[in-house]
C-alpha positions as CSV (number, residue, x, y, z in Angstrom):
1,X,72.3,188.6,168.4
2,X,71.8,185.9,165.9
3,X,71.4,182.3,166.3
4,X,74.8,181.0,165.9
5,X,76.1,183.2,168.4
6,X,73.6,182.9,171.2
7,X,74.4,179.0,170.7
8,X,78.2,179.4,170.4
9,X,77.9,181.9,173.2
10,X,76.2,178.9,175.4
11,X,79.2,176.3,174.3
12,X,81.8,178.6,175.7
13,X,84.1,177.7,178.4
14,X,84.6,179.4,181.2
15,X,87.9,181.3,181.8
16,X,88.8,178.7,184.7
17,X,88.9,175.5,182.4
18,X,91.3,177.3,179.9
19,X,95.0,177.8,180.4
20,X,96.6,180.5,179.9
21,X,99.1,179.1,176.8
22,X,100.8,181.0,174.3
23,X,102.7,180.1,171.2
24,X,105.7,178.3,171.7
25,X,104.3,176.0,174.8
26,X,104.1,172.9,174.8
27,X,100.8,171.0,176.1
28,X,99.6,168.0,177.0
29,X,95.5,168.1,175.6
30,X,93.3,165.3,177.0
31,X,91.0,164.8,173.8
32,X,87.9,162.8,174.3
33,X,87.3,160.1,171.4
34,X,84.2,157.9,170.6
35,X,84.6,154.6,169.3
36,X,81.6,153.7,168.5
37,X,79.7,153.2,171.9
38,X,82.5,153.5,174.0
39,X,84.4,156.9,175.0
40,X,88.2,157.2,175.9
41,X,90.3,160.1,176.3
42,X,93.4,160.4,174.4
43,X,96.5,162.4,175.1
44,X,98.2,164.6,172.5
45,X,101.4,166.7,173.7
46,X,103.4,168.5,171.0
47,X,104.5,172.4,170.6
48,X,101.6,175.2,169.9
49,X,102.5,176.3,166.5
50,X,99.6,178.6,166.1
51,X,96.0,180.2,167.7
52,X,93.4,181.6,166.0
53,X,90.2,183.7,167.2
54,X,91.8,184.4,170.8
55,X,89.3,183.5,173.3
56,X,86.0,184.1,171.4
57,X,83.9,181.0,170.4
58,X,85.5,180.1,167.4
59,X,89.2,180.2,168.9
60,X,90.9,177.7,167.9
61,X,94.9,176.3,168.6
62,X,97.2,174.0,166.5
63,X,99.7,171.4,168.4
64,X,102.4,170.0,166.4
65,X,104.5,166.8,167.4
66,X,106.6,164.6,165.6
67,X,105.9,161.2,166.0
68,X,108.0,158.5,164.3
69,X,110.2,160.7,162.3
70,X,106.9,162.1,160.8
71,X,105.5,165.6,161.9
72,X,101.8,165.6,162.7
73,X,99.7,169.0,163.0
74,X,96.1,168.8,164.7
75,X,93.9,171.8,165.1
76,X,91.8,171.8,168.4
77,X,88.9,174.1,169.0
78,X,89.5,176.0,172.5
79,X,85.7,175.7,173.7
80,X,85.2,172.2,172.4
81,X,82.9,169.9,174.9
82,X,85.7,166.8,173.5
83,X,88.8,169.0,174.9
84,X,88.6,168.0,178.7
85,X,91.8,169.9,179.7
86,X,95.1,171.0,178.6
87,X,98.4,171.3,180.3
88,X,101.1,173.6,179.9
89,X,104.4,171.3,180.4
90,X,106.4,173.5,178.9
91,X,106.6,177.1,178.2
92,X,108.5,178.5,175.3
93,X,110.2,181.7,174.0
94,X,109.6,182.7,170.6
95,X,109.4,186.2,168.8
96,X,106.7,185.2,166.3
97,X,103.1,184.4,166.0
98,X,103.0,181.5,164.0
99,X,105.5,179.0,164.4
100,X,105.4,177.9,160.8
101,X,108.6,177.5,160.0
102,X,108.9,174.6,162.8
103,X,107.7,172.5,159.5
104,X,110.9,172.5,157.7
105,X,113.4,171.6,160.0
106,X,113.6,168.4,162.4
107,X,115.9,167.5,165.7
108,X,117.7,169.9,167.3
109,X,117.1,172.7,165.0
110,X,112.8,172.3,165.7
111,X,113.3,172.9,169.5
112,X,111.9,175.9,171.1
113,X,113.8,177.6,173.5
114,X,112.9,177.8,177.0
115,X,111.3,180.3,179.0
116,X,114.1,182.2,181.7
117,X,112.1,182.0,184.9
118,X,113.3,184.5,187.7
119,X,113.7,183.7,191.0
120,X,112.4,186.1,194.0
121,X,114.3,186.2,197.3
């Protein structure tokens, strides 16, 4: 194994600290940011439009939120030591991958559907 794998291999999380999310959720991700010497975390909630790399080192998901009329994509790396958790608040339905097309419309017409949960008796 080469160099950049042993160390991205070492950076990994482990399968406890990571959700299980799919596209279509939405999350709440507790993002830690330095300001010069200090730290704080910051909170960024907004629909998964997109994942890349699955669960391997490199994986990495974009949230998308619209914040004052404006529509704001971040990408976050999954195993990133800033990323100190992410919540599922939501989960969606969708029958695509990519949620792309989220980016043209606004309102009503950019809401996901919900996900039908059953009920045992």
């Amino acid at each position: 194994m080469n160099m950049v794998q042993e160390l991205s291999n070492a950076q990994k999380k482990d399968a406890a600290r990571i959700p299980k999310f799919n596209i279509g959720d939405t999350v709440r991700v507790h993002f830690r940011i330095v300001e010069g010497e200090k730290e704080r975390v910051q909170i960024y909630e907004g629909v998964v439009i997109g994942r890349k790399g699955g669960e391997s080192p490199n994986g990495t998901f974009t949230v998308r939120r619209v914040a004052f009329n404006e529509g704001v994509e971040r990408v976050f790396p999954l195993h990133s030591p800033r990323v100190e958790k992410v919540e599922v608040t939501r989960e969606g339905q969708v029958r695509r991958a990519k949620l792309y097309y989220l980016r043209e419309r606004s309102g009503k017409a950019a809401r996901v559907k919900a996900k039908q949960r059953s009920v045992k008796a």
